[in-house]
N, C-alpha and C positions, 0 to 999 in steps of 0.2 A: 553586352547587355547587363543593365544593375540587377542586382539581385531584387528579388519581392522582399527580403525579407533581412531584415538589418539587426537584431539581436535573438537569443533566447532567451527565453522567462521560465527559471523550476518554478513552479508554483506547490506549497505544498502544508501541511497540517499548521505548523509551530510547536512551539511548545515552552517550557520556563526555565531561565540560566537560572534561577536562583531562588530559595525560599519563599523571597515577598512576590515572586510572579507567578508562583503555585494557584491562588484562588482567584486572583485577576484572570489567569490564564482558563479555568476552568470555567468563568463564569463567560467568557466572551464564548470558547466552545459551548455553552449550554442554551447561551440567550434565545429564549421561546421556543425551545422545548421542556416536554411535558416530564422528566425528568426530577426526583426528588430531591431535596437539598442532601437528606443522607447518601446519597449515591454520591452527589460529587463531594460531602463528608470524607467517606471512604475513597473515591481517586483520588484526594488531596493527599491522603495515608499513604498512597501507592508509591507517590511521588519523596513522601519523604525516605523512604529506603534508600533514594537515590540522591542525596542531600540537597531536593526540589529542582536539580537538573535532568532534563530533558535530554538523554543523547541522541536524537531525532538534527536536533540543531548542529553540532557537531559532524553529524553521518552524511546531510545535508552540503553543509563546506566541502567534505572530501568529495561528493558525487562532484557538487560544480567544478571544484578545483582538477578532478581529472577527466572532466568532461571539456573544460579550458585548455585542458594543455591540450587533448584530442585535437580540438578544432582548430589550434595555433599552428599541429604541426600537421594537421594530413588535410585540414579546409571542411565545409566552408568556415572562413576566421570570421567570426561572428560572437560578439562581446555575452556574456552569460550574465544574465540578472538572476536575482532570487527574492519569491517574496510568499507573504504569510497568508494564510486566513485566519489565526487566530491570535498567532504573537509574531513580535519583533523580529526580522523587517515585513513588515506589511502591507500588503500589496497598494494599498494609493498609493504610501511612501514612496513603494520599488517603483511605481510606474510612474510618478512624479520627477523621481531619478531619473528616469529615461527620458521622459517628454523634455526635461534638462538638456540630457545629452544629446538629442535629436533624434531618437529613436521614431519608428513612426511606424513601422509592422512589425511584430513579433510571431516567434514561433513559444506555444506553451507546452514545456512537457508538465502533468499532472504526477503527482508522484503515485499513481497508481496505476497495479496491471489492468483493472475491470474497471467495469462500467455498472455505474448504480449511480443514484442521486447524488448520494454522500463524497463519492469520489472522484465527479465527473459533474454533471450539471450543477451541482451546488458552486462546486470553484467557477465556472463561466459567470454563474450570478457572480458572487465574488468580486468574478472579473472588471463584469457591466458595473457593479456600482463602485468598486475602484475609478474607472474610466469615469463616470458621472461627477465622483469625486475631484478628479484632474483637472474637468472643465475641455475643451473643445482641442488641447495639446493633446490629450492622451494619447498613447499608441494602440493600436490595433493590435490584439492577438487572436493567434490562430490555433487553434490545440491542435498536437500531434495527436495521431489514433492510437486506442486502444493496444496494449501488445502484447495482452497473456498468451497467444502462443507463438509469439516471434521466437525464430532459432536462439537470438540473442538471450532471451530473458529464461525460455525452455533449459538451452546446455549449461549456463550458469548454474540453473537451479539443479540440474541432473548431476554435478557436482558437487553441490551442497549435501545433497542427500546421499549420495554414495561416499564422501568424508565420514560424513554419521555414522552411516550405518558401519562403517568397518572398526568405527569404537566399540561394538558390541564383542563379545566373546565368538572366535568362528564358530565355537562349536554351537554356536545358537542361534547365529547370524541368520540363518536360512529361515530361522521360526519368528524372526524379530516381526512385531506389527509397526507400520507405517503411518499414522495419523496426522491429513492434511490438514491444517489451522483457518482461519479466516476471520477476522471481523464480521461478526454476525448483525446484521439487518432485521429492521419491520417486513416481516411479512408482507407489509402493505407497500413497500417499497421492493422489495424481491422481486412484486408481481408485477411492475412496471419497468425489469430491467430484467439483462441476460445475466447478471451477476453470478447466481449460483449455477447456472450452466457454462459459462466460461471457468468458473472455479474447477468443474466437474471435468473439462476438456483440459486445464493446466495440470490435475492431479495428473489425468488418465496419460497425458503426454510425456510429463518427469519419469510417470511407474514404465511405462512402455521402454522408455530409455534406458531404466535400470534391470527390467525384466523382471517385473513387480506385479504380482497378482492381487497380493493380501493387503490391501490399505482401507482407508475410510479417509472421511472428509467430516469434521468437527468444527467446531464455532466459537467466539473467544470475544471478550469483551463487549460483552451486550450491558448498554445501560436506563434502557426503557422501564419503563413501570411495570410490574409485574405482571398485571393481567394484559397487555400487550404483546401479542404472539412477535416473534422471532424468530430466526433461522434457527436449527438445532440440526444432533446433538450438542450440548456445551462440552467441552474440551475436559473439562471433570466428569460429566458422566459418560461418558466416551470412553474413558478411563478407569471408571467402576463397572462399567458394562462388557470391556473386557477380562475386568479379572474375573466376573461371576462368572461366563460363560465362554472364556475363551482359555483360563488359565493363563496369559502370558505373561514370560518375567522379562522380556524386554518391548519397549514402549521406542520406536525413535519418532519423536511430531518433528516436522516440517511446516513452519512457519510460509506460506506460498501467496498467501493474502495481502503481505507485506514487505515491504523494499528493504526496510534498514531494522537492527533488533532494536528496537525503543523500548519507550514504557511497558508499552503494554504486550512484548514480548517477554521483556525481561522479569515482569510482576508477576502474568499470570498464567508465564507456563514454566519460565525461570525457579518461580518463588511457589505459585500455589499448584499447578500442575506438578512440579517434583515433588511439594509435600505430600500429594495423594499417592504417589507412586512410591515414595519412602514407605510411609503408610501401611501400605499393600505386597511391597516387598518386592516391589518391580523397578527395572534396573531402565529408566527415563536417557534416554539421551532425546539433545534437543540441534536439528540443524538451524545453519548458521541461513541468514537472508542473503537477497543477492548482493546487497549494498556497492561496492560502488568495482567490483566483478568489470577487469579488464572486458571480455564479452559484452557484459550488459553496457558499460559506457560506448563500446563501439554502436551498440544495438539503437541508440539515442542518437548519435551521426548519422545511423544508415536511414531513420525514422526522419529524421530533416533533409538528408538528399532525396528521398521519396519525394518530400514537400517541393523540392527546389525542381525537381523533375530530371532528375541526374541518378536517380536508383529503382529498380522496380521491388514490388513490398515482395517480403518476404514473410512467409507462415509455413508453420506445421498443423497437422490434424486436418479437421473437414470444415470448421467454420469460416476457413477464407478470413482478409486481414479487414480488420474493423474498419469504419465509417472515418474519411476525415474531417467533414463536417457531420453535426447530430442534426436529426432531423427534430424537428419542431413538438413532439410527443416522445423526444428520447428521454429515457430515467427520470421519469415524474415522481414526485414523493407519493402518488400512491391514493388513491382514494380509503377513506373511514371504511372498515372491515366492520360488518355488523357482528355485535357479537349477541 
């Protein structure tokens, strides 16, 4: 019998190889929203730290690249695309590329664990007007489901964080706090998606596997207009609100909201998170993402045998393994919050 399904597609942020794709790049992420020019001012800043490359791009290749050999040598052999929503390769292109090559269903992994607008229904639009873009060739995709707490992406990251933590001094190991990170959200977007309760169940599952009581869950990179509520605490005052009242001189944050350390790990817990903790006199360690975590690449095969109907899903915790089609009200951007 043929398969349903004849390539995969990463589908995932972008970002800029180089100087002059810095503000191109930030304006196609920004277009129509409400967002100030001085904010993406200041993300442009972020990026020149990094001489305006994006390691997203980079971290990106290596996922495909061992996710390709995966499926070369243990099946299904099914060809790997890649494509953008805001930089080079971009998804019409990728999928113009395939309707080339005869593609005709795909399977999409999202480069995210959770489910929110931003991470999840936005890319399907994405998708649709990719396809629109194509004309009547395009291929068909199908998104993989959700997997913040597939065993896959779970013991990866239960590694991550027990590497960490053992950089701390033993003799202090036991008192270190734990603080889990995320790309923080509108409020008004939170309310229409499981986001910060699959957040809340990916912590509570890594700390159970460590045997972890004392953590939190903090928020990072928010760039909405000020009087625009968002997920909280921010990741800095998460980090001032420990040392007033908690005293601690070690800090280890765990990055769990995202796949690969990119910009905006590397800027604003890398660079502005250790400055507060310099600061304050607190000893910051930062764990590493799951990026491209022999585990998690197998965890991406087991997620498309699911599809093919060759594996049955696998979960940890009580929420049971996510939707593989979204229902028709999933992760809406959220109705106007009166304020």
């Amino acid at each position: 019998m043929a398969q349903p399904y004849d390539a995969v597609l990463v589908v995932s942020f972008g970002g800029p190889e180089g100087p002059a794709d810095v503000l191109p790049f930030l304006q196609n992420v920004l277009r129509g929203k409400n967002v100030p020019e001085a904010r993406m001012l200041e993300v442009a800043r972020h990026y020149e730290h990094f001489g305006g490359v994006s390691p997203l791009n980079a971290q990106n290749r290596q996922l495909i690249a061992a996710l390709g050999q995966v499926l070369s040598e243990r099946g299904p052999r099914l060809p790997v695309y890649w494509g953008n929503r805001n930089w080079h390769p971009l998804l019409a292109d990728t999928l113009a590329q395939m309707a080339n090559d005869g593609i005709r269903r795909a399977l999409g992994l999202f480069t995210s664990a959770y489910s929110s607008y931003s991470s999840c229904r936005q890319y399907r639009e994405n998708i649709e007007r990719a396809q629109q873009h194509v004309g009547p060739t395009a291929p068909e995709v199908d998104k993989l489901r959700a997997f913040f707490n597939h065993p896959g992406f779970i013991e990866p990251m239960i590694e991550r964080v027990r590497a960490a933590i053992e950089q701390v001094s033993p003799s202090r190991r036991a008192a270190a706090k734990v603080i889990y990170t995320a790309h923080s959200i509108p409020l008004t977007m939170a309310d229409r998606c499981r986001y910060a309760d699959q957040l809340a169940e990916a912590a509570g599952l890594v700390s159970a596997g460590l045997g972890l009581s004392d953590y939190t869950i903090a928020y990072q990179s928010r760039s909405g207009p000020p009087d625009q509520p968002w997920l909280e605490p921010d990741i800095l005052d998460a980090i001032r609100t420990l040392h007033t009242t908690g005293k601690k001189s070690d800090i280890v944050i765990v990055p769990i909201g995202f796949l690969s350390d990119h910009v905006e790990i590397l800027y604003d817990l890398d660079v502005e998170a250790r400055r507060l903790c310099d600061e304050l006199g607190i000893n910051m360690v930062r764990a590493a993402t799951v990026g491209s975590h022999p585990g998690f690449v197998e965890m991406i095969r087991e997620l498309i045998q699911e599809r093919l109907g060759t594996a049955q899903p696998r979960w940890l915790g009580t929420f049971g393994p996510s939707h593989d089609v979204c229902p028709a009200d999933c992760c809406l951007p959220g109705p106007v919050r009166p304020r």
